[in-house]
LUMMARFI-238618 format. One record per residue (C-alpha): x, y, z; chain. Coordinates in steps of 0.001 Angstrom, whole numbers, padded with zeros to 6 digits. Layout:
residues N
[r [X; Y; Z]; A]
...
end
This chain:
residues 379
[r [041078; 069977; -101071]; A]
[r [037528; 070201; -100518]; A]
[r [035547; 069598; -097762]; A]
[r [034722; 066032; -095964]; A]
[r [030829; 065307; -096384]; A]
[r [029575; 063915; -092078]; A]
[r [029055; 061005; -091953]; A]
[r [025695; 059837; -091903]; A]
[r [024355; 059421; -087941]; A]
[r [026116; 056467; -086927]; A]
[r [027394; 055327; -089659]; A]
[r [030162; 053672; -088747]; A]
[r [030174; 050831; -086217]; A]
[r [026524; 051060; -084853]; A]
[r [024886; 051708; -088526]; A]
[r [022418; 053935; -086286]; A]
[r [020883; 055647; -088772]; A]
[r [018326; 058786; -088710]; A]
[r [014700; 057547; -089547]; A]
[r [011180; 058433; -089433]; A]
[r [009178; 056587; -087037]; A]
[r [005069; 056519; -087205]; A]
[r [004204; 057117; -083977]; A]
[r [004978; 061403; -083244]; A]
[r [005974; 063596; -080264]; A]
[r [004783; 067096; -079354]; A]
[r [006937; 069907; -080280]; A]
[r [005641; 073217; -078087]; A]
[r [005254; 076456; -080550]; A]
[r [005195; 079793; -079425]; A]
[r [004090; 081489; -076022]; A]
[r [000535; 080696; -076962]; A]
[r [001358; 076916; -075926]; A]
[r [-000118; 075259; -079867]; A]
[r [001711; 072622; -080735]; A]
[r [002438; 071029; -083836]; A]
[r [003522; 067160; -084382]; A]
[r [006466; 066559; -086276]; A]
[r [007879; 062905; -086612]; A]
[r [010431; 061468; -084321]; A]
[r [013417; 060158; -085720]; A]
[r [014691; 056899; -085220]; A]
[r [017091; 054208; -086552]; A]
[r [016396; 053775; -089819]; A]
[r [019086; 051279; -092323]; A]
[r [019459; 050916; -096316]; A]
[r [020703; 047767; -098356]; A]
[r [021239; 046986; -102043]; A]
[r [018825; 044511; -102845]; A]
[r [018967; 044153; -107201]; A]
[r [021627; 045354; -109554]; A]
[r [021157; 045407; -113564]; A]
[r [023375; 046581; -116574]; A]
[r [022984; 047668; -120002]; A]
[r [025603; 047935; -122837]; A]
[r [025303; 049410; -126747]; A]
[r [025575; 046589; -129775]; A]
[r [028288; 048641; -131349]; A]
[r [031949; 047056; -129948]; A]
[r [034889; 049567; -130841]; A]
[r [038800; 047346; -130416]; A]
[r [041413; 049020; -130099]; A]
[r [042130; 048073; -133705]; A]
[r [039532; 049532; -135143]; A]
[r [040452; 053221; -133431]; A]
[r [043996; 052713; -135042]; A]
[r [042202; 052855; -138358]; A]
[r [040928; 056577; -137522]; A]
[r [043476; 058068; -135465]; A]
[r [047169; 057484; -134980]; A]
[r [047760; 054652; -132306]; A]
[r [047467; 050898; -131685]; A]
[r [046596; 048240; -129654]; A]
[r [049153; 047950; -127742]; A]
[r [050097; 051363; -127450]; A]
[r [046499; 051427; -125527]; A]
[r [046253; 048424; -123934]; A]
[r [049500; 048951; -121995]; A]
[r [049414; 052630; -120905]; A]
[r [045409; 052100; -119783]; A]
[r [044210; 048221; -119581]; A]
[r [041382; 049077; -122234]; A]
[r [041076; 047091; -125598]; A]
[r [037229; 047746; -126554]; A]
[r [034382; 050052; -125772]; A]
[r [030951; 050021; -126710]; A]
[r [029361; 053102; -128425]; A]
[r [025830; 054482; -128959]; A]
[r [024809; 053690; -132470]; A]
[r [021841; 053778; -135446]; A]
[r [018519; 054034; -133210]; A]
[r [019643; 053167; -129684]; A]
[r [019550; 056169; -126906]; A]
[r [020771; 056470; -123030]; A]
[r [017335; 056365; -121652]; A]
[r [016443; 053123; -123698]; A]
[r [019786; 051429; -121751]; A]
[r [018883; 053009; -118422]; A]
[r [015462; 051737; -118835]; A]
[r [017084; 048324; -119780]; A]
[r [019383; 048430; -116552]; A]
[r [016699; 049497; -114455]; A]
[r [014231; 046638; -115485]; A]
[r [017139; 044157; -114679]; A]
[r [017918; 045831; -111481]; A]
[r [014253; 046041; -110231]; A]
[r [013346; 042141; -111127]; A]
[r [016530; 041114; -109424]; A]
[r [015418; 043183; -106167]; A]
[r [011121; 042004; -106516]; A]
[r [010258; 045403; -106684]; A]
[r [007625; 046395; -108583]; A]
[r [007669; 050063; -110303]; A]
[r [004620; 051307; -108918]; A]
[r [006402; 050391; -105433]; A]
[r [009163; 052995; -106069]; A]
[r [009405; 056388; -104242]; A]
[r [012316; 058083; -106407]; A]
[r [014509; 057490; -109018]; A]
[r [017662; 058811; -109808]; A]
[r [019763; 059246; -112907]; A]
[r [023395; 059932; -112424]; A]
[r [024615; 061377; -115611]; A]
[r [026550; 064155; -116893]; A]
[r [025030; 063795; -120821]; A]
[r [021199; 063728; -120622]; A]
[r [018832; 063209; -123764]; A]
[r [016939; 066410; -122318]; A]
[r [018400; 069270; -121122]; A]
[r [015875; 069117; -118070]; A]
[r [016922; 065864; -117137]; A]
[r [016636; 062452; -117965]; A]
[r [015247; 060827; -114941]; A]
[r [011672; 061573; -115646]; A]
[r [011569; 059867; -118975]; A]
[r [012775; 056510; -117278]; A]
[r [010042; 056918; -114907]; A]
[r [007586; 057274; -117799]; A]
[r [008732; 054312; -119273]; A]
[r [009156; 052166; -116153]; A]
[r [005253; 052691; -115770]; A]
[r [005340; 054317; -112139]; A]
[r [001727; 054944; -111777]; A]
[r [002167; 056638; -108422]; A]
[r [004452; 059230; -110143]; A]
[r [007742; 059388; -108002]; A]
[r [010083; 061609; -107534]; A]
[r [012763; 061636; -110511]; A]
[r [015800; 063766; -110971]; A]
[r [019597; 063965; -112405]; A]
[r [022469; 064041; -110835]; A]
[r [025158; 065639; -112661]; A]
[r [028815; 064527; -111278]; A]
[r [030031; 062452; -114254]; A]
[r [032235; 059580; -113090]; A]
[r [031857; 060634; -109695]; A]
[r [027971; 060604; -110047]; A]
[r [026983; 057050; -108940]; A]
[r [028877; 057263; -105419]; A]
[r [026885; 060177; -105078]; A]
[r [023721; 058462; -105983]; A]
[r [024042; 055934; -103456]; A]
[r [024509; 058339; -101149]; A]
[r [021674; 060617; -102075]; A]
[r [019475; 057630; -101256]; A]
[r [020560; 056815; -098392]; A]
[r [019757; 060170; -097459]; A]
[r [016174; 060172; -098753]; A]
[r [015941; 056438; -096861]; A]
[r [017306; 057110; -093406]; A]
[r [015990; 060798; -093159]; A]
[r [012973; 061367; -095503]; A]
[r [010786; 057984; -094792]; A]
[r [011548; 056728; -098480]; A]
[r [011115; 053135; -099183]; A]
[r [012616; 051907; -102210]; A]
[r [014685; 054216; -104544]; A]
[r [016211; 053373; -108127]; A]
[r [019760; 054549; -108660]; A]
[r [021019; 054520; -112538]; A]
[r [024575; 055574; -113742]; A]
[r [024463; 055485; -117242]; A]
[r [026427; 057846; -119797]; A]
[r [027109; 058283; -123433]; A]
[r [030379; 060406; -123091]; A]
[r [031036; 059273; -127057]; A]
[r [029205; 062604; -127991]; A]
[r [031543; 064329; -126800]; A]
[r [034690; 062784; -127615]; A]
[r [037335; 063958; -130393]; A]
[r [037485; 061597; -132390]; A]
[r [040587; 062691; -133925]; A]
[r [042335; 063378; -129766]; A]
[r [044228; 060024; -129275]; A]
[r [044940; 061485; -125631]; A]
[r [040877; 061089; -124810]; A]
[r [039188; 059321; -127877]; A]
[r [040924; 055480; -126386]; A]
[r [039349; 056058; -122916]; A]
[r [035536; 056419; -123119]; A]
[r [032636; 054159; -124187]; A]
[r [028991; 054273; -123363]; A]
[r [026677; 052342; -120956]; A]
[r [024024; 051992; -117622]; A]
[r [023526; 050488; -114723]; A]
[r [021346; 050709; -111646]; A]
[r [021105; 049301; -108355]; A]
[r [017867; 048681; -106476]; A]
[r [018530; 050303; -102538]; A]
[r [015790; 049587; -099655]; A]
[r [014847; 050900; -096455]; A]
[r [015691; 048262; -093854]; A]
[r [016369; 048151; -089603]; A]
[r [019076; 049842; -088296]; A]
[r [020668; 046667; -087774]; A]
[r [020910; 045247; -091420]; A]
[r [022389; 048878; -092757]; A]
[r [024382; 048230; -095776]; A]
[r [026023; 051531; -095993]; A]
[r [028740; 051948; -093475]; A]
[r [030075; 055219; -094087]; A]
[r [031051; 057421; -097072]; A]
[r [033750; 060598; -097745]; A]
[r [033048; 062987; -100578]; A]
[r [034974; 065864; -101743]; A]
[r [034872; 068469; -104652]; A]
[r [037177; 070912; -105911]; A]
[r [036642; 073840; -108660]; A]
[r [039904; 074869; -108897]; A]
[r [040577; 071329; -110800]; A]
[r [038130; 071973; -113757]; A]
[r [041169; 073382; -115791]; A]
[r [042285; 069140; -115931]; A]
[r [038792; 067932; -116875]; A]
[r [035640; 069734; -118284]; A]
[r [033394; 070341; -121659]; A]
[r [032786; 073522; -121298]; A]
[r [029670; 075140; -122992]; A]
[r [030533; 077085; -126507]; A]
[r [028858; 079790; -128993]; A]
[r [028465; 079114; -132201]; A]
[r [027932; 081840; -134990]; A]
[r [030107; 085043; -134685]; A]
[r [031307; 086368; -131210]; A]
[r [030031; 088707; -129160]; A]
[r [033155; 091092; -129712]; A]
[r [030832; 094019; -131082]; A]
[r [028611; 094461; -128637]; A]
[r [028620; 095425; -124672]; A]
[r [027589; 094128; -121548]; A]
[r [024291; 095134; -121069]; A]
[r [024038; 096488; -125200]; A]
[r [021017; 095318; -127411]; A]
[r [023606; 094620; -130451]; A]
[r [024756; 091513; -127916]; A]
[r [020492; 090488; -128550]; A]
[r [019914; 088112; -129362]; A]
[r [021776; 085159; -127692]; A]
[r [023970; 082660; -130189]; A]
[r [022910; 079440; -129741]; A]
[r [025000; 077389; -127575]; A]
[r [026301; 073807; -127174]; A]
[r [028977; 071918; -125424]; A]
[r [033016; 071385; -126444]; A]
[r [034080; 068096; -126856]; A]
[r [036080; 066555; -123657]; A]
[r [039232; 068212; -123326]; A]
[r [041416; 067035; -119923]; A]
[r [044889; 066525; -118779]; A]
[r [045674; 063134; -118640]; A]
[r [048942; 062889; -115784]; A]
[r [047091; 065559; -113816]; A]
[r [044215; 063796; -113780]; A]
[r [046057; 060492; -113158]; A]
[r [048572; 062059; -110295]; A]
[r [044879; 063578; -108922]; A]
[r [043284; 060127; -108725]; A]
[r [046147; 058143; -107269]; A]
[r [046607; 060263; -104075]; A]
[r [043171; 061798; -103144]; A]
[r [041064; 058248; -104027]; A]
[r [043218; 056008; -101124]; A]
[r [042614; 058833; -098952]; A]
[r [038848; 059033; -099434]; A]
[r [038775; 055135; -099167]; A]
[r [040890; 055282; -095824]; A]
[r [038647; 057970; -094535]; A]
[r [035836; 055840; -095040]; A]
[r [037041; 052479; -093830]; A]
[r [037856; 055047; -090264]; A]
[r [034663; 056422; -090198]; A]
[r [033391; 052650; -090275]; A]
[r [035068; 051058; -087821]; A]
[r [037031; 049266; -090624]; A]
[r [040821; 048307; -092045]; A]
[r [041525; 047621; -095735]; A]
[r [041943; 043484; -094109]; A]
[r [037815; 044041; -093787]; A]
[r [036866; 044513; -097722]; A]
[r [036294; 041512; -099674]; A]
[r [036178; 043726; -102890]; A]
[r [037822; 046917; -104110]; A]
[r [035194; 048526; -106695]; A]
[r [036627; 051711; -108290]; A]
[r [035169; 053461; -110667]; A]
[r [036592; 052192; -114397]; A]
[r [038873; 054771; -115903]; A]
[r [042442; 053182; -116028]; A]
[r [044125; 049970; -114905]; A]
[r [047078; 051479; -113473]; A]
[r [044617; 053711; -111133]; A]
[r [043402; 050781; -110281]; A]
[r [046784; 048725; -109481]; A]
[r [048000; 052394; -107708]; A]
[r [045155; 052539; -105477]; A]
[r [045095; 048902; -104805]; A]
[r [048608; 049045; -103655]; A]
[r [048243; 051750; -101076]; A]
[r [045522; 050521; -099399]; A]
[r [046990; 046577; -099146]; A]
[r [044319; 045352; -101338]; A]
[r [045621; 041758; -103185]; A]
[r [045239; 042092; -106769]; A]
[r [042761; 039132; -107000]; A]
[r [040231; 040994; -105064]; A]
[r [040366; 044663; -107469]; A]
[r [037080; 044621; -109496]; A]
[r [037940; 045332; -113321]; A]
[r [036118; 045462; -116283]; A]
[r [037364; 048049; -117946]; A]
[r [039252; 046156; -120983]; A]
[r [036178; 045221; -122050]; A]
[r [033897; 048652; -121855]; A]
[r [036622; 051433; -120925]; A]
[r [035477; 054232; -119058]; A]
[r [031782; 054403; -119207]; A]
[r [031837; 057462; -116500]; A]
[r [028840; 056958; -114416]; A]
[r [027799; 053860; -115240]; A]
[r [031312; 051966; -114463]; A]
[r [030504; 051296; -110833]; A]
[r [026851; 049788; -111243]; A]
[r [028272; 048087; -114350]; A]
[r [030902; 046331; -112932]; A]
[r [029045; 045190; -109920]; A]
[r [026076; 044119; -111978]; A]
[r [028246; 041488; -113810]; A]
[r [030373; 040492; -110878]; A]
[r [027051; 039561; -108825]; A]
[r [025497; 037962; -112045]; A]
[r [029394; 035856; -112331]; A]
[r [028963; 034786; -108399]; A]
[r [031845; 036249; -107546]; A]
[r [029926; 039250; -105654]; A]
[r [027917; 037323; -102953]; A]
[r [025395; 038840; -100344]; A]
[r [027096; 039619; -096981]; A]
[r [030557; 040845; -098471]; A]
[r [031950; 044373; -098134]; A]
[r [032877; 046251; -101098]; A]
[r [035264; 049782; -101059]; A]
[r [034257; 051762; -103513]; A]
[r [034941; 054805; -105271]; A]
[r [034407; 057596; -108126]; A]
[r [036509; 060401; -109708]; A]
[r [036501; 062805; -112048]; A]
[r [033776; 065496; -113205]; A]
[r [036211; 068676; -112478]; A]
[r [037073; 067962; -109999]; A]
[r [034874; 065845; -107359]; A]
[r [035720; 062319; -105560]; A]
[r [034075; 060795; -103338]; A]
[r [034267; 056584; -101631]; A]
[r [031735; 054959; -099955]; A]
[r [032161; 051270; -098084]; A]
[r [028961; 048850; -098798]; A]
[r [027641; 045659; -097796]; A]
[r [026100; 043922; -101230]; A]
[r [022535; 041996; -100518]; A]
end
């Protein structure tokens, strides 16, 4: 399913990665014999330098769902390893908490705003239908005006993130780049849908990554996928309000003018969605780990995107990985889509147990359908 993303120029056991280097060569144009100079690539490496979270005020137990729809805390607890989520409340917004994480993330790394060259906002529920990565610029104060845009992949979108900046790093002369996961996927929640209403809660979280030598790359090789044909298991689909459009024509004026649309609360298939994760996750990870010149023996942390314990157990289990060395957080924030990765990793490097120089495996899932894994060094 899908197709496998390359692997970034030497990505796995040299870390050789494409660069731009100053100095240029001559490229010969045309029989007139002009030339034009175009830079001349080179290793060029990326590392995670600062990491920084961000959570609502508003804690949701399990308890407190079973007063509004039919279940319980152990009914929860047991099937998905969540007992409270935080949720978007009164005044507070996602760009406010991305802003939050961001501020953390960038102190932590000693990078100044005015020193970043792009910023990007993994989300799948922007404040702004146009994005909400150019607000957190605003607010961060980049004078310089960097670029800043979304990425939409949901619970997948943070793995992609990383990648996308490695990209912009090793092959586009970028400096320092600002990744944020952050999500409020309590919007668009039923309330009243035991099946989905248990699993989500809101939060951010960013990572600070930085061009380095080819040597010191922290990014040793990724594997993403997507597949379409997997939407019908997981999607919020856009919806018309009003009356339908039954009475007039393709093409007729009485179809003029447009109803005003939104989006459907999230509506997925929990065992297919489960059954998906299990078996195409381990095989991204494994794909990874071969691309890099690595085993399983060679991570010191498995970092999976939040959504369910017994994903996390299941995908533990295939690829060897000892229980004490699976990041979790999730009983504390369930899934917070996006933001789960940086999240988890934020408070595991704040805790100690993250230190710099170990090797983390990790992974996202979901958005209908995409996957993808990617195997980093932290610091």
């Amino acid at each position: 399913m899908g197709a496998t993303a390359a692997a970034p120029a030497g990505a796995a056991v040299s870390n050789a990665s494409p660069g731009v280097e100053g100095s240029q060569r001559k490229h010969s144009v045309g029989a007139s014999g002009s030339e034009s100079r175009v830079p001349r690539l080179i290793g060029k490496g990326c590392k995670l330098i600062g990491c920084g979270s961000a959570i609502p005020a508003l804690q949701v137990s399990n308890d407190d769902l079973a007063k509004i729809v039919e279940t319980n805390d152990e009914w929860i607890s047991v099937r998905t390893g969540i007992r409270k989520r935080r949720v978007l409340s009164g005044n507070e917004n996602l760009t406010s908490l991305a802003v939050e994480a961001a501020k953390k993330a960038l102190e932590m790394a000693k990078v100044e705003p005015d020193d970043l060259d792009l910023v990007l906002m993994c989300t799948s529920t922007p404040e702004d239908l146009f994005g909400s990565a150019p607000q957190i610029q605003r607010a961060l104060g980049c004078k310089s005006n960097p670029l800043a845009y979304d990425i939409t992949a949901a619970c997948s979108g943070f793995v992609l993130g990383l990648v996308s900046a490695a990209c912009h790093i090793r092959g586009g002369g970028f400096n320092n780049v600002l990744i944020v996961g952050a999500d409020s996927l309590s919007r668009y929640v039923d309330w009243t849908d035991r099946g989905t209403c248990i699993l989500f809660g809101d939060a951010a979280g960013a990572v600070v990554m930085q061009a380095c030598d080819a040597e010191d790359d922290a990014l040793f090789a990724y594997d993403l996928h997507s597949d379409g044909d997997g939407q019908r298991h997981l999607k919020a689909s856009i919806t018309e309000s009003g009356a339908d459009h039954a009475h007039g024509m393709n093409g007729s004026v009485r179809s003029f003018p447009p109803k005003q649309s939104s989006y459907s609360c999230i509506q997925m298939n929990g065992q297919e969605v489960f059954r998906f994760a299990v078996r195409c996750v381990p095989q991204s990870i494994e794909s990874s780990l071969q691309k890099a010149g690595l085993t399983g023996a060679n991570i010191d942390w498995l970092l999976l995107h939040q959504a369910n314990q017994r994903i996390l157990d299941a995908v533990a289990t295939r690829l060897e990985v000892p229980q004490d060395r699976i990041i979790s957080n999730l009983a504390n924030y369930g899934n917070t889509s996006a933001a789960s990765i940086p999240l988890a990793l934020d408070e595991a490097v704040r805790s100690g147990k993250v230190k710099p120089g170990h090797v983390l495996a990790t992974a996202g899932f979901g958005a209908g359908l995409t996957w993808g894994s990617a195997i980093i060094r932290w610091g």
